[in-house]
C-alpha positions, 0 to 999 in steps of 0.5 A: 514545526519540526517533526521527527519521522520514525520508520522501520525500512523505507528504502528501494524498491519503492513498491509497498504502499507504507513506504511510499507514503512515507516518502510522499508525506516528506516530500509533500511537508518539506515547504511546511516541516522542518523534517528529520527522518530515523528509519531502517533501510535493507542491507543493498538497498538506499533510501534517497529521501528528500529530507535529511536522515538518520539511517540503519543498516538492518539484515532482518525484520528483527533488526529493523524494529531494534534498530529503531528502538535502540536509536529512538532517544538519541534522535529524540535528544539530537533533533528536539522535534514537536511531534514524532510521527511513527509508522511501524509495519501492518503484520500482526500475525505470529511473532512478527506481530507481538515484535511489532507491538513491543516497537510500536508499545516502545515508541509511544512509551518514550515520547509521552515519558519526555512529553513529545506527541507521538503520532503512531500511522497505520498504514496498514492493519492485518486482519490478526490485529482484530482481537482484544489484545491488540485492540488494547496494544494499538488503542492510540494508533491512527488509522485510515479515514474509512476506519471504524475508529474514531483516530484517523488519518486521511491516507494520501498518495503522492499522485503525478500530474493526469497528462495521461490520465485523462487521456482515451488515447493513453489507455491500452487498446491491448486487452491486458490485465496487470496484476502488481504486488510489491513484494521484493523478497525473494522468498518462496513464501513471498510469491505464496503470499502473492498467490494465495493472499493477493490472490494471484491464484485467482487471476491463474486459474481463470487463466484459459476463460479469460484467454479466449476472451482476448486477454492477456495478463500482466504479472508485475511483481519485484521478486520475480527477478529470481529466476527460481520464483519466476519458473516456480510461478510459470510452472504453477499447476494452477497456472491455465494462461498459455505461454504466450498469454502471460507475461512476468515482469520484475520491474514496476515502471510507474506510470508507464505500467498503466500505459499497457494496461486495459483493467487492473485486477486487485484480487485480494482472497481474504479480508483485512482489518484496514489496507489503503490499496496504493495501486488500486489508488494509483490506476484509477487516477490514471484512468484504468478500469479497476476490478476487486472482490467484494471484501469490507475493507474495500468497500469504499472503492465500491460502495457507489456505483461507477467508481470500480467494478466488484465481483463476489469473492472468489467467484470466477463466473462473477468476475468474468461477467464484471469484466464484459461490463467494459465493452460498453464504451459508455460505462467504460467512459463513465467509470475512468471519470468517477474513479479518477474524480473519487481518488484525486479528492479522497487519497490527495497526499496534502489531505494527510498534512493537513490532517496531522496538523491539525492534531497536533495543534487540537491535542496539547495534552497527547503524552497523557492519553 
């Protein structure tokens, strides 16, 4: 089967989740597909997939959707795929989102124009798309297997071999909470976003509770490279972590990341349509102990028991009494086990290989739908 996979800047760092799954899905297919890429990569960066790829320079999100939109049917006519496999941008909010919609809506239009199945991925859906306009816009997209639709996609991540995973020895002794987002630009409203959206603010301001506890907190994030952002966020007034309790870190050394850390916190302040956590995903394959606010669209990390350990939203008294949990070994033991047993059969990249093949075999007929 040939495919064609389409997508807006997949390039270094490879710090999003969307971008690793694209990368993931090629190298997990290159025994399977005959796979092209055309993708839109920042200017600076380079993408080094595995597979042969039709690459753009773009100095903008503008540009990066036009530049898809505008090289589209030439690689349709070049490389003469069975199926083309979009996976556009979750942002739906402002411009941005009706910009996104205007690419995806371009996507779906020239393939079924021609009549080559076109399988659009949502990695991710924010929580501005749950309205009827984009209802309608993104009625044919695929989404995550824990949607409410009925088009949907089991999402996987390239996981390494569980040489440290299964390991207590490997697990950090250290009481450090990671924090880890994997935003790159360095834009004050990039480091807003990490602080009020991923909920960074939260972890701040439990900052001289959770100190007298013994912890220590990790703040793993790409833009803190900026020495400006860096300063802006030790200074933060809502920052209550003493100098020597925290440390910034703008590199994501994987999986060695996961060595120092004793819990993972995923302190997500607000709800989304849909989202696969590839972090949340990646640290409980290596057995770290995850904790994550009670939010809908994170429900089927903590929906059973012994899997992670969830507070109520928001509430630091509840976090902080989750966190106490682990100093049962018992419990401690029992989570690791779940929570690496769950993600190793649920988010197997080879689950979404399998998964798309399958649709393009059942739908013979998609250009009409």
């Amino acid at each position: 089967m040939k495919v064609l996979m389409v997508a807006p800047k997949i390039c270094t760092p490879w710090s999003e989740g969307r971008k690793k799954f694209f990368r993931d899905l090629c190298q997990a297919t290159i025994d399977r597909w005959n796979v092209v890429a055309l993708i839109t990569v920042d200017d600076g960066e380079h993408s080094d997939l595995p597979v042969v790829a039709e690459e753009y320079i773009s100095k903008s999100g503008w540009q990066h959707l036009a530049n898809i939109r505008s090289n589209l049917a030439g690689a349709v006519r070049k490389h003469k795929p069975d199926l083309v496999c979009h996976f556009p941008f979750g942002i739906f909010s402002g411009l941005r989102g009706l910009a996104n919609i205007w690419s995806i809506s371009h996507v779906e239009r020239h393939c079924r124009s021609i009549g080559v199945p076109c399988c659009t991925l949502m990695y991710s859906l924010t929580r501005e798309a749950d309205n009827a306009f984009y209802r309608r816009a993104l009625r044919r997209v695929y989404v995550n297997q824990h949607g409410s639709k009925r088009r949907t996609v089991r999402f996987g991540v390239k996981l390494q071999q569980a040489d440290m995973s299964r390991s207590n020895s490997t697990i950090s002794v250290e009481k450090n909470i990671l924090f880890m987002a994997g935003l790159a630009e360095e834009k004050d409203e990039r480091l807003d976003y990490a602080l009020d959206v991923r909920g960074l603010r939260f972890l701040l301001r439990a900052g001289d509770r959770l100190q007298k506890r013994g912890y220590r907190l990790i703040v793993a994030i790409p833009l803190l490279r900026n020495k400006r952002l860096r300063e802006r966020l030790a200074n933060e007034a809502d920052n209550r972590w003493s100098s020597a309790s925290i440390e910034y870190c703008e590199n994501l050394p994987f999986p060695d990341i996961y060595r120092r850390t004793h819990v993972f916190a995923f302190p997500y302040a607000s709800e989304e349509l849909q989202f696969v956590p590839t972090s949340v995903i990646e640290a409980m394959h290596f057995s770290v102990p995850v904790i994550l606010p009670k939010l809908n669209f994170l429900t089927p990390f903590y929906e059973v028991d012994g899997r992670v350990i969830a507070y109520e939203k928001g509430d630091i008294d509840s976090f902080i009494a989750q966190l106490d949990l682990l100093d049962n070994p018992e419990y401690l033991d029992v989570l690791r086990t779940n929570a690496a047993a769950f993600v190793d059969h649920e988010y197997d990249i080879r689950n979404s290989v399998t998964d798309i093949e399958a649709l393009y075999r059942a739908n013979s007929d998609w250009q009409n739908r």
